[in-house]
C-alpha positions in Angstrom: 36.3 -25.6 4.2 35.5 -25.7 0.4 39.1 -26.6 -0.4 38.7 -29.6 1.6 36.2 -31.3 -0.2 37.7 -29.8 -3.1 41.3 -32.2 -2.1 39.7 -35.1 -0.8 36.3 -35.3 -3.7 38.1 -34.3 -6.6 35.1 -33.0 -9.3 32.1 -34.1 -6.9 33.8 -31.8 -4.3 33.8 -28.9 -7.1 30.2 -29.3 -7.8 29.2 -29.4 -4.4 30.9 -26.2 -3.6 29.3 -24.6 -7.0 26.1 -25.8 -5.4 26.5 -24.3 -2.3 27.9 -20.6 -4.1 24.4 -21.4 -6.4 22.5 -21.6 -3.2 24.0 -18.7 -1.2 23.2 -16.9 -4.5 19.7 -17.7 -5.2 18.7 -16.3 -1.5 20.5 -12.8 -2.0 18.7 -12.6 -5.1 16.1 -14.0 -3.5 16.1 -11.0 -0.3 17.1 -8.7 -2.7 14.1 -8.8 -4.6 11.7 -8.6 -1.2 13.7 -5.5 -0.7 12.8 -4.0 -4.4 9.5 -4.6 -3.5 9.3 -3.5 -0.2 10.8 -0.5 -1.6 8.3 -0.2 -4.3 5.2 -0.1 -1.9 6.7 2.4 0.2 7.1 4.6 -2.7 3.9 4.2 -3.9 2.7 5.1 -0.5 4.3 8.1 -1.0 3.8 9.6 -3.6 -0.3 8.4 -2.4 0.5 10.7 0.7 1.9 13.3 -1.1 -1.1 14.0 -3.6 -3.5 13.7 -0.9 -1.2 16.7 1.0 -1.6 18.8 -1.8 -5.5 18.2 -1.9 -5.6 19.1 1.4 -3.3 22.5 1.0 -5.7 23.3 -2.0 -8.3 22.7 -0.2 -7.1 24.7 2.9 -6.0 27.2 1.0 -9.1 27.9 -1.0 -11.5 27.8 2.2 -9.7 30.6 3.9 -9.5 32.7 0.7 -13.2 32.4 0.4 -14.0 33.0 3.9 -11.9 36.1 3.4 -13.1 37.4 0.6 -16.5 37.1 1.8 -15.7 38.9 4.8 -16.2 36.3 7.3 -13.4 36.9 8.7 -10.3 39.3 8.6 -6.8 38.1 7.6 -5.9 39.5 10.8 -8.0 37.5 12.7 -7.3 34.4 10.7 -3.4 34.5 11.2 -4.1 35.4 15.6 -6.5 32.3 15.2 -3.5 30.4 13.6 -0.9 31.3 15.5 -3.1 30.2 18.8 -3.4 26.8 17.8 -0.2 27.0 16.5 0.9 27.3 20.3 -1.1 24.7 21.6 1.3 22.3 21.0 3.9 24.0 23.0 5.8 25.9 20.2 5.1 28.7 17.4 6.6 27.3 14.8 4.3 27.0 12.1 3.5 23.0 12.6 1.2 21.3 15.2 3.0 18.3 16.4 0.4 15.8 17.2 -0.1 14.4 20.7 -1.7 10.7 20.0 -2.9 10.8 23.8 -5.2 13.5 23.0 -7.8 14.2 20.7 -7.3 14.8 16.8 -9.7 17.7 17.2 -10.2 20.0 19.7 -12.6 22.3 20.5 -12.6 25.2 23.1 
């Protein structure tokens, strides 16, 4: 179609295709940069989540040792504990899948 206007405008037909290629231009640049910064939050958001997770493990992970160490409870009885609400969701597999119908919390 470009070739037309190109044959029948002569320069003016030349420029208006260059404006059109400018045009088509400008808005991949344009989505490409949304894109970026899409990209950019996301990854921020991540590596947000990822120091909070590794709060939380510390955290975790320093609250059973002291409860063991004072003798609150065994390490056997921590890891039967574990693995039964390990099961809850259905499978042993060291994850609790989350069930946004129920409770965050439960309490038997």
């Amino acid at each position: 179609m470009g070739w037309m206007r190109t044959i029948l405008l002569g320069d003016i037909g030349n420029r208006l295709d260059i404006d059109d290629a400018e045009k088509s231009i400008s808005q991949v640049a344009s989505k490409q940069r949304r894109t970026e910064s899409q990209l950019r939050a996301k990854n921020v958001r991540i590596d947000r989540l990822t120091a909070e997770l590794s709060q939380q493990k510390l955290a975790i992970q320093a609250l059973t040792r002291f409860l063991v160490s004072k003798e609150m409870i065994s390490e056997d009885e921590l890891n039967a504990f574990i693995e039964k609400v390990d099961a809850e969701d259905g499978v042993i597999d060291g994850k609790m899948t989350l069930d946004p119908n129920k409770p965050r919390l439960i309490f038997d």
